[in-house]
GULO-573400 format. One line per 4 residues: their letters; for each residue x, y, z of N, C-alpha, C, O, CB. Coordinates in steps of 0.2 Angstrom, whole numbers, plus 5000, padded with zeros to 4 digits. Glycine has a CB too. Example, Ala and Ser with C-alpha at 12.3 -4.5 7.8 and 13.67 -1.06 7.14 Angstrom:
<sites>
AS> 5066 4972 5039 5062 4978 5039 5066 4984 5039 5071 4983 5042 5057 4978 5045  5064 4989 5035 5068 4995 5036 5064 5000 5039 5067 5006 5040 5070 4997 5029
</sites>
This chain:
<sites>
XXXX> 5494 5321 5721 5496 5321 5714 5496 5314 5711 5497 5309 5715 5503 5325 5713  5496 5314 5704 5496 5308 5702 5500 5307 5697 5500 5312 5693 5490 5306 5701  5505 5303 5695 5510 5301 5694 5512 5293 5691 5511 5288 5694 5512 5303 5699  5515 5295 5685 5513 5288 5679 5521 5287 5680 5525 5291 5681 5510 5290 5670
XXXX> 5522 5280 5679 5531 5278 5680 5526 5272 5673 5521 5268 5672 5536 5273 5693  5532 5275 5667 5530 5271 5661 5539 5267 5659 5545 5270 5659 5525 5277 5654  5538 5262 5657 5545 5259 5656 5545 5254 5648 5539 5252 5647 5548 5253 5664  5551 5254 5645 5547 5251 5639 5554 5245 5638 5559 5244 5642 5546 5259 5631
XXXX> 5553 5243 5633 5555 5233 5633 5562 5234 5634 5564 5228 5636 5553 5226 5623  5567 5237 5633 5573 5237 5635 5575 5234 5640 5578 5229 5641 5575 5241 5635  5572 5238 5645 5573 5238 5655 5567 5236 5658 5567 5236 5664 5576 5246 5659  5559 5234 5655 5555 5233 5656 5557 5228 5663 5554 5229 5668 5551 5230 5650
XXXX> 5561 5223 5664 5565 5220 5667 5566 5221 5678 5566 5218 5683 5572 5221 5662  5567 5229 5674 5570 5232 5680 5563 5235 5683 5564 5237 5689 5575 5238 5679  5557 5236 5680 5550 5239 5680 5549 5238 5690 5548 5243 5694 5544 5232 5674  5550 5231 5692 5547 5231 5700 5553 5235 5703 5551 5238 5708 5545 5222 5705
XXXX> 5560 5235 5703 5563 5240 5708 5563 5248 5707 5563 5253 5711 5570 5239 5708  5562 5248 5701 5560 5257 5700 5553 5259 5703 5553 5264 5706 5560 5259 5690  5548 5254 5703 5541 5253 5704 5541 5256 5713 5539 5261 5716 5537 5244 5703  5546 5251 5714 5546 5250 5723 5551 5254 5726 5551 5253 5732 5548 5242 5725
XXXX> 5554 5258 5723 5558 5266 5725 5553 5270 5724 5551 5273 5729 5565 5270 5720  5548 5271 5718 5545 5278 5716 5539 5278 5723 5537 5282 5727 5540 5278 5706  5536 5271 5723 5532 5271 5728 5533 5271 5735 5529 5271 5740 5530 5265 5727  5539 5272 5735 5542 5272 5744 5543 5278 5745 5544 5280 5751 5549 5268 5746
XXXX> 5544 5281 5740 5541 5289 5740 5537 5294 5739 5537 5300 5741 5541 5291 5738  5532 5290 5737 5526 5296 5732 5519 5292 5737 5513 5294 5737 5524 5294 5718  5521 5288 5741 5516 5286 5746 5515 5290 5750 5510 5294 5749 5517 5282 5749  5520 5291 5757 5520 5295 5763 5519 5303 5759 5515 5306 5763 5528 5294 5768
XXXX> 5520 5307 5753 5518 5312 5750 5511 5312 5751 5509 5316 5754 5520 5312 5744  5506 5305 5749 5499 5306 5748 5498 5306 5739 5493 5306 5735 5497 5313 5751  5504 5304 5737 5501 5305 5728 5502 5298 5727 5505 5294 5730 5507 5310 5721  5497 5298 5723 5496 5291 5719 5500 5286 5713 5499 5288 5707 5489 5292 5716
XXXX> 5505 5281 5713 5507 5279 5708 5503 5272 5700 5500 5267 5701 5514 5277 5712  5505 5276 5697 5500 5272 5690 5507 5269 5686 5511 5271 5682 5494 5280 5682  5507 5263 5688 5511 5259 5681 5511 5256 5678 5512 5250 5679 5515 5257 5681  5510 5263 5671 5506 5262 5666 5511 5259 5660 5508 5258 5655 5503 5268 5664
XXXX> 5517 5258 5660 5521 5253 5656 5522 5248 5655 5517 5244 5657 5524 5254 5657  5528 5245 5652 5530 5239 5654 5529 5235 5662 5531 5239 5666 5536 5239 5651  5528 5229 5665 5530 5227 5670 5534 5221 5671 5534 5218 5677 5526 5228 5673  5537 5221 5664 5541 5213 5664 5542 5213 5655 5538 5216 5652 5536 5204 5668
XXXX> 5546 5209 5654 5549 5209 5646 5542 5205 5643 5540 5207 5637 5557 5204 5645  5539 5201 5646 5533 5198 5643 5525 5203 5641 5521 5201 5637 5532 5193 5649  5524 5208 5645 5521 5211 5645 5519 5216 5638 5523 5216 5634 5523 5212 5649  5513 5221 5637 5514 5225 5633 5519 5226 5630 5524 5228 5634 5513 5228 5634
XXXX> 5521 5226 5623 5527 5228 5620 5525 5237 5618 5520 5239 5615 5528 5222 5613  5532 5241 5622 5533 5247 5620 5541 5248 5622 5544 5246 5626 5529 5253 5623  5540 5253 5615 5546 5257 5615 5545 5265 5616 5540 5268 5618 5549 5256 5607  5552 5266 5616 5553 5274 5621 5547 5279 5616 5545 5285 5618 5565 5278 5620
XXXX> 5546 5277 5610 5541 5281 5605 5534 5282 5607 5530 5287 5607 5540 5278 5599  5532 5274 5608 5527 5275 5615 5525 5279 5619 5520 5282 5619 5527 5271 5619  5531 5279 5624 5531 5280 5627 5529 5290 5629 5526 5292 5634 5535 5276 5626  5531 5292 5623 5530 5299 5623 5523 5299 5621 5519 5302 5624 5535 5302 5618
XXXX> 5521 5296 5616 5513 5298 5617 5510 5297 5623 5506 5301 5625 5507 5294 5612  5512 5290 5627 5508 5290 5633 5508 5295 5637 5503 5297 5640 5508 5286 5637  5514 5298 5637 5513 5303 5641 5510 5310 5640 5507 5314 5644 5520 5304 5643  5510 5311 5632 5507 5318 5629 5500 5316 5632 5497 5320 5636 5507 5318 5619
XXXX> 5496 5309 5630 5489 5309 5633 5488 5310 5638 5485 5316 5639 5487 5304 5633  5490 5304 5644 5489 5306 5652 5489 5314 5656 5485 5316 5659 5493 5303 5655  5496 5317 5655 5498 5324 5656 5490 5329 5652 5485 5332 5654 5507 5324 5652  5491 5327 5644 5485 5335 5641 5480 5331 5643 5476 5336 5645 5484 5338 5631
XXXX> 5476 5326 5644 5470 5323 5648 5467 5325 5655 5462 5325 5657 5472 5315 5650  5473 5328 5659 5474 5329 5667 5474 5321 5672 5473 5321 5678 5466 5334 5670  5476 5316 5668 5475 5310 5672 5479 5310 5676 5478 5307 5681 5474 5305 5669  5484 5313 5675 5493 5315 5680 5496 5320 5679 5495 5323 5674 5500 5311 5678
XXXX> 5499 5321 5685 5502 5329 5684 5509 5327 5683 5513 5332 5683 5502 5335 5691  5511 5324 5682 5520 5319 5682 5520 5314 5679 5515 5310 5679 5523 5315 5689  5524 5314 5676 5527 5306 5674 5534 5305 5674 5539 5310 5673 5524 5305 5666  5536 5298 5675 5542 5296 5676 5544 5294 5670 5539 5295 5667 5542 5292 5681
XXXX> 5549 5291 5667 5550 5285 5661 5556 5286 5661 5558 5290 5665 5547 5285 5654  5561 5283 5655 5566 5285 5653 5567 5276 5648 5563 5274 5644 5571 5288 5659  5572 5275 5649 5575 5270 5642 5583 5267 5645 5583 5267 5651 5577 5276 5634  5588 5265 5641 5593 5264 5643 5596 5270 5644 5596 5272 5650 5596 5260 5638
XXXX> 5598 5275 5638 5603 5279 5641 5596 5286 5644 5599 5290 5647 5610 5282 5634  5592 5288 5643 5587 5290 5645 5586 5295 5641 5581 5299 5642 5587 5291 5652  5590 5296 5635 5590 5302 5630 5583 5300 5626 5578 5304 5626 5599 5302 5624  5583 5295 5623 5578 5292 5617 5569 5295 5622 5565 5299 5619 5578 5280 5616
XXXX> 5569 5293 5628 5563 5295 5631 5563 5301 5630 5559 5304 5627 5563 5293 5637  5569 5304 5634 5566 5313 5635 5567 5315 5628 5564 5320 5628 5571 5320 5640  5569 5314 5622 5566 5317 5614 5560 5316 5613 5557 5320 5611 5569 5314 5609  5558 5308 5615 5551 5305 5613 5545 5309 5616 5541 5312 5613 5550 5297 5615
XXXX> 5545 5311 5625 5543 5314 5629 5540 5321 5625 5535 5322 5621 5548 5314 5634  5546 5325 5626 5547 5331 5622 5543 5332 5616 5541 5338 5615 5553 5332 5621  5543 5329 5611 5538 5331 5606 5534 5330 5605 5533 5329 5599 5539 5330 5603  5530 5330 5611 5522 5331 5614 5521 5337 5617 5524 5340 5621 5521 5328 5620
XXXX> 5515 5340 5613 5514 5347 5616 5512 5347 5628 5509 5342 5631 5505 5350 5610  5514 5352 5629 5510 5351 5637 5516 5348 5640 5518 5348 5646 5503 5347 5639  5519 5342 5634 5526 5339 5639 5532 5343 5639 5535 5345 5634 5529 5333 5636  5534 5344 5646 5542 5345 5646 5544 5340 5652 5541 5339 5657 5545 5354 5647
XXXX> 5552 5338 5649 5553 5331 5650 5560 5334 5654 5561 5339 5649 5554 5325 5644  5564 5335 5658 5572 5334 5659 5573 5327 5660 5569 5322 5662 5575 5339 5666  5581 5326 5658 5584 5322 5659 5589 5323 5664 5593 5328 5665 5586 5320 5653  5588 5314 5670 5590 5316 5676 5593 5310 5677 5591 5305 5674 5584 5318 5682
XXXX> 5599 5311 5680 5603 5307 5679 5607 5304 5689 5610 5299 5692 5607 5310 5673  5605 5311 5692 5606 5310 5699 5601 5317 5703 5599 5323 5701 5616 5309 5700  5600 5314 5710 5597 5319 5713 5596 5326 5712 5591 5329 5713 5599 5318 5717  5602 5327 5710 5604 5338 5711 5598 5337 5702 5591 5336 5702 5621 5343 5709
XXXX> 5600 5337 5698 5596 5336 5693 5588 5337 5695 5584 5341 5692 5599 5331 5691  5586 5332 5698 5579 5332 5698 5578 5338 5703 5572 5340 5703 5577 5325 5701  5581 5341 5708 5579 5345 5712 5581 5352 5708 5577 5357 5709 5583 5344 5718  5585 5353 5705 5588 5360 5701 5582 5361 5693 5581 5366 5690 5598 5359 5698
XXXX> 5579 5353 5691 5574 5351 5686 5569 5355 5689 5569 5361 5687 5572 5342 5686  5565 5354 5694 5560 5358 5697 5562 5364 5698 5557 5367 5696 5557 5355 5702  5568 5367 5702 5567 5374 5704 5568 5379 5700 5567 5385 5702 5570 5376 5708  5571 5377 5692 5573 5381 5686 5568 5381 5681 5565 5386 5678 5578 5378 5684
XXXX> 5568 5375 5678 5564 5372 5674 5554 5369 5676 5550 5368 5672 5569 5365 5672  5554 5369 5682 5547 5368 5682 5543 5363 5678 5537 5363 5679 5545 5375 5681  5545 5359 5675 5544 5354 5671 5538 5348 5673 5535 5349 5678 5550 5352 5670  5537 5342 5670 5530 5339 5672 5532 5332 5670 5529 5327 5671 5524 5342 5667
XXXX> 5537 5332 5667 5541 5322 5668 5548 5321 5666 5550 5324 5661 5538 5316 5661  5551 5318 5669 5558 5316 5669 5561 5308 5665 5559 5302 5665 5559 5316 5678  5566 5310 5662 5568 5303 5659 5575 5301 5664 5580 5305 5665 5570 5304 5650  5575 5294 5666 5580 5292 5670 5584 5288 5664 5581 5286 5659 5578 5287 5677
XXXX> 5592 5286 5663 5594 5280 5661 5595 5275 5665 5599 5275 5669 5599 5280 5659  5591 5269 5664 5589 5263 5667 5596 5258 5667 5598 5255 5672 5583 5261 5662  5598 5260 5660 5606 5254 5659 5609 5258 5661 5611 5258 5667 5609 5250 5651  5611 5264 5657 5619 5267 5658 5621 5269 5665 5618 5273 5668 5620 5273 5653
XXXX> 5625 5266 5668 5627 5270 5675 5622 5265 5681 5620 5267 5686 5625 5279 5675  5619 5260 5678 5613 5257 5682 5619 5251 5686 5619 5245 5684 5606 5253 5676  5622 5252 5691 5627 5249 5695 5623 5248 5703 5617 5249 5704 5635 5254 5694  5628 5246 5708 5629 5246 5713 5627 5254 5714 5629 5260 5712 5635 5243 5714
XXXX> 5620 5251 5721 5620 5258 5723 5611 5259 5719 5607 5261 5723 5627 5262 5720  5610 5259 5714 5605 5262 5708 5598 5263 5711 5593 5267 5710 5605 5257 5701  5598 5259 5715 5590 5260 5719 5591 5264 5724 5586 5266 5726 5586 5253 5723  5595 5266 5725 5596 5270 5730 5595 5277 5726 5590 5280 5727 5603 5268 5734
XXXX> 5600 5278 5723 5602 5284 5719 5595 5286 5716 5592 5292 5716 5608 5281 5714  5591 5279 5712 5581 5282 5709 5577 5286 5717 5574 5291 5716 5573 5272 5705  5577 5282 5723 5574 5284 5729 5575 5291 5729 5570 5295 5730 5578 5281 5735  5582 5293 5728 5585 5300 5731 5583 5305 5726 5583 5311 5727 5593 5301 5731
XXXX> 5582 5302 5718 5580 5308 5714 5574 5307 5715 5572 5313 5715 5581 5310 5708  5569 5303 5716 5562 5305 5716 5558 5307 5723 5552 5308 5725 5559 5297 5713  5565 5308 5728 5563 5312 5732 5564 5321 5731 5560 5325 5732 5565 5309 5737  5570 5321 5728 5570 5329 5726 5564 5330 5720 5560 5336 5720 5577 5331 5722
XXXX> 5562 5325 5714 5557 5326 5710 5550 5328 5713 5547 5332 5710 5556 5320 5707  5548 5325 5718 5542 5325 5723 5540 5330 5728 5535 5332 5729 5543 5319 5726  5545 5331 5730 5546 5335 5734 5549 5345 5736 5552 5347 5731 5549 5331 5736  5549 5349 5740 5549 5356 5738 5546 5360 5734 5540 5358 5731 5554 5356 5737
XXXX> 5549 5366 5733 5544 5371 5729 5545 5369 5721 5549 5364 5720 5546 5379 5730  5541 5372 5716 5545 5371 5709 5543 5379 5709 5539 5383 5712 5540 5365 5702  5550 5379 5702 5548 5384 5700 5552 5391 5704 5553 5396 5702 5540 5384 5700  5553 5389 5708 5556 5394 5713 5564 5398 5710 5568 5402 5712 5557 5388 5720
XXXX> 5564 5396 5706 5572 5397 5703 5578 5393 5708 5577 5390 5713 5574 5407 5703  5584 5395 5705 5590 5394 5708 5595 5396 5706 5594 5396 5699 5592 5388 5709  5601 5398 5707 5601 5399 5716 5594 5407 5717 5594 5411 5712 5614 5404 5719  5592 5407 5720 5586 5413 5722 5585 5420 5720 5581 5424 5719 5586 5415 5728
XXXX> 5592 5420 5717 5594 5429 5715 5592 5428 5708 5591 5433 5705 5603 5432 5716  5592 5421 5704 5590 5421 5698 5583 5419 5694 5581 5419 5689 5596 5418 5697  5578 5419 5701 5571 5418 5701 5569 5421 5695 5568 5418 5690 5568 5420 5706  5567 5427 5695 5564 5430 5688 5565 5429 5683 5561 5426 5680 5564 5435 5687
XXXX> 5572 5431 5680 5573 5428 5674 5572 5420 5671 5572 5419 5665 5578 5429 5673  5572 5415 5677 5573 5407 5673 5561 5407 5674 5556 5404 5670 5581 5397 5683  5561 5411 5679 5554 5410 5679 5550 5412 5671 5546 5410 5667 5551 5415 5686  5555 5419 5672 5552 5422 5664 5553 5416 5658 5549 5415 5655 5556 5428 5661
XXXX> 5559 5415 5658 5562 5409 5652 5558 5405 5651 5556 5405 5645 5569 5404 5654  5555 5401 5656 5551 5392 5656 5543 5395 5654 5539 5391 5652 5551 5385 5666  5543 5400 5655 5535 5405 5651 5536 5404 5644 5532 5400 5641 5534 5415 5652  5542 5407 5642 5543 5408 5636 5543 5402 5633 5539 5401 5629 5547 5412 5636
XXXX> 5550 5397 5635 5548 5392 5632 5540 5388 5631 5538 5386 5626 5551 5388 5635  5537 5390 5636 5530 5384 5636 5525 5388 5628 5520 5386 5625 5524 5384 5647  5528 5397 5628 5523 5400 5624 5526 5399 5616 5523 5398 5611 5521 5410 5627  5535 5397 5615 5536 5396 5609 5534 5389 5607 5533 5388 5601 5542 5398 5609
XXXX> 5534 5382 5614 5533 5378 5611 5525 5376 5607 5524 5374 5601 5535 5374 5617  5521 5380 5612 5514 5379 5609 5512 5383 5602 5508 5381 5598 5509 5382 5614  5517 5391 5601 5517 5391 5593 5521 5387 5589 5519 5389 5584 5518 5395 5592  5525 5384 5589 5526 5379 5583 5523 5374 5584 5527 5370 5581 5533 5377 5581
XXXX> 5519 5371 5587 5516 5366 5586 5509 5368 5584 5505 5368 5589 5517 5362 5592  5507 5369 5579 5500 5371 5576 5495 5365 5578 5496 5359 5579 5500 5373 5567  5488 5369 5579 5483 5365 5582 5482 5363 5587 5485 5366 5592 5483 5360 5579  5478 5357 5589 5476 5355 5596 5481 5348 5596 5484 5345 5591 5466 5352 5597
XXXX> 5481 5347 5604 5484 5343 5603 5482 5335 5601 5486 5331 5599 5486 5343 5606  5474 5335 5602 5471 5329 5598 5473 5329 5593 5473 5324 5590 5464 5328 5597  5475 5335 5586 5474 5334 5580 5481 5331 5577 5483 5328 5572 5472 5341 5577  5485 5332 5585 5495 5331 5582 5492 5324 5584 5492 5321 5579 5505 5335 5588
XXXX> 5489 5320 5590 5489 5312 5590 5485 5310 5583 5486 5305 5580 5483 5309 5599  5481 5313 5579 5478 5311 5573 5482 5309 5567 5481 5304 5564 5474 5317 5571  5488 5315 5567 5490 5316 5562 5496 5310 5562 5500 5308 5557 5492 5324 5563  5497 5307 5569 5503 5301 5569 5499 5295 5566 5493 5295 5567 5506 5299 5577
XXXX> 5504 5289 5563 5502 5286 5563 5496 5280 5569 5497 5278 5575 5507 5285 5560  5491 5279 5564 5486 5279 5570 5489 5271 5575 5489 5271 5581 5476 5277 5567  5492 5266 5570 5494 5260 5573 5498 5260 5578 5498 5256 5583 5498 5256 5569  5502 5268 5577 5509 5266 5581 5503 5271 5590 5505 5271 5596 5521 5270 5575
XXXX> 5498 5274 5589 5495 5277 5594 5493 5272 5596 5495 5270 5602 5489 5283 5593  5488 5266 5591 5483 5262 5595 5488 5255 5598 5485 5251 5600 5475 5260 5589  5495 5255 5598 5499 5251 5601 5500 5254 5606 5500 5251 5611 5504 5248 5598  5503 5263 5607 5505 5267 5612 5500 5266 5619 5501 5265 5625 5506 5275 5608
XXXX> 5493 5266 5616 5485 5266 5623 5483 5258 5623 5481 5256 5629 5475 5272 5618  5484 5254 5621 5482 5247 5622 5483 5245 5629 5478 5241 5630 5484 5243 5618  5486 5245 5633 5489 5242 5638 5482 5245 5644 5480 5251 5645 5498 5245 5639  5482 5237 5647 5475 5238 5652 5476 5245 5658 5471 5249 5660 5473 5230 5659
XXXX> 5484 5245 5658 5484 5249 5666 5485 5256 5664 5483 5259 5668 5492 5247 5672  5487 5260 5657 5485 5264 5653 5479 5266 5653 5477 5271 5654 5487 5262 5649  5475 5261 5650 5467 5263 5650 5466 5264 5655 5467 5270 5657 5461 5259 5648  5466 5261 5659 5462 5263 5668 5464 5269 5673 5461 5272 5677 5465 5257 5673
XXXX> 5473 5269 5669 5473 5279 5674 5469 5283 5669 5465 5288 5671 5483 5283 5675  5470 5282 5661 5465 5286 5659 5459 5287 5660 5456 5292 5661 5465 5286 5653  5456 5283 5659 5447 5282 5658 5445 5283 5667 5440 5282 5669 5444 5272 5653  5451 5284 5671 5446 5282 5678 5449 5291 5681 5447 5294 5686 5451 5272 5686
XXXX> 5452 5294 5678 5456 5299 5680 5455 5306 5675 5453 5311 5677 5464 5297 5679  5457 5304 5667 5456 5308 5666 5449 5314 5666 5444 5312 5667 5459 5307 5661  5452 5321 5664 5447 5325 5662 5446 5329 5658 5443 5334 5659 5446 5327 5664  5451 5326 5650 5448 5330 5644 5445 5324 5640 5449 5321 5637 5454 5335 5640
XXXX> 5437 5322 5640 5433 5320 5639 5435 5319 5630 5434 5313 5627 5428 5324 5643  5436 5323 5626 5438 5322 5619 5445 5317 5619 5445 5312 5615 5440 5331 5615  5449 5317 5623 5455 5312 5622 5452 5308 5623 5451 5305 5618 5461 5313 5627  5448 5304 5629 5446 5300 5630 5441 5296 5627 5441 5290 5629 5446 5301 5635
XXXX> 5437 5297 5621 5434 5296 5618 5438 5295 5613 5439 5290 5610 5429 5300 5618  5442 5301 5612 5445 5295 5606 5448 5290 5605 5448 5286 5600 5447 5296 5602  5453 5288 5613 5456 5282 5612 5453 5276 5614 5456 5271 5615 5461 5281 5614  5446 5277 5616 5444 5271 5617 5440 5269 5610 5439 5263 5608 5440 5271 5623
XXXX> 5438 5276 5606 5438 5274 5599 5441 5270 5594 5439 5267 5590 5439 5277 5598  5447 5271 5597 5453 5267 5594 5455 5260 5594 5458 5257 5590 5457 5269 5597  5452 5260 5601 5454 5254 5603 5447 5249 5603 5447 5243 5604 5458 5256 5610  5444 5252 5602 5436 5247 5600 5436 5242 5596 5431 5239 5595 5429 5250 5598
</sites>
């Protein structure tokens, strides 16, 4: 599996310990990590708004089946996240979360809070959820007796989300301002999980469109 850890100029700061938990995980798995965000305050400038289109791209592209991000309190990400079609984002804040995230909700990227609660301990604590993130069944429900209905539910969400959102989802990246897209794709390590990964060939053509 392949798996984007995107971080924006707030906590860009914190970018190599979050890097170096996800990776001490999603290694011995066999999945591949892309970090396609910030990697120091110097670097590409994004915000948590960015952030959500990158993820709408890579995810409806197929270049990742996952994505990581979040923000200070990690709310701004999972709203930004979320208002991407194909994206559903929970907000995880300790292990049980990320593991009850996948057996309920079945979802495809998580927002952490980077500042809030970012104490003694905190590397430890991203290790432990991105091992429940990574790991076990999805989808499976919880507690077990309640499988069918939460399985039925995250159907249903995924079939109400795709009707209110009319059109493709190239046409919702169209419809945004194009500046604030062609700042969201600029970043080299961005292009490179896209353009080396993805496989909805129309996405990909048009941000390099964009970006020409």
């Amino acid at each position: 599996m392949n798996v984007a850890l995107m971080m924006e100029n707030s906590q860009a700061a914190k970018n190599p310990i979050i890097l170096k938990e996800l990776e001490a995980v999603a290694g011995p798995l066999g999945h591949q990590v892309f970090n396609v965000g910030m990697n120091s305050e110097n670097d590409h400038h994004l915000t948590y708004i960015h952030l959500g289109i990158m993820a709408g791209i890579l995810l409806n592209a197929k270049a990742v089946e996952f994505v990581v991000s979040g923000c200070g309190t990690g709310q701004g990400a999972m709203m930004a996240l979320n208002v991407h079609q194909g994206v559903f984002c929970g907000y995880c804040i300790d292990p049980s979360d990320a593991f009850l995230f996948n057996q309920v909700n079945n979802g495809n990227a998580l927002a952490l809070p980077f500042a809030k609660g970012f104490g003694w301990g905190a590397e430890l604590n991203a290790r432990y959820i991105f091992e429940k993130a990574l790991t076990g069944g999805r989808g499976e429900g919880y507690p077990v007796e309640r499988r069918e209905p939460q399985v039925k539910n995250a159907g249903i969400l995924a079939e109400v989300k795709a009707a209110v959102m009319k059109g493709s989802f190239l046409e919702s990246l169209q419809n945004i301002d194009q500046e604030l897209v062609k700042t969201a794709v600029s970043g080299e390590r961005f292009q490179a999980c896209l353009f080396e990964n993805g496989q909805d060939q129309e996405i990909i053509d048009y941000v390099k469109a964009l970006v020409a």
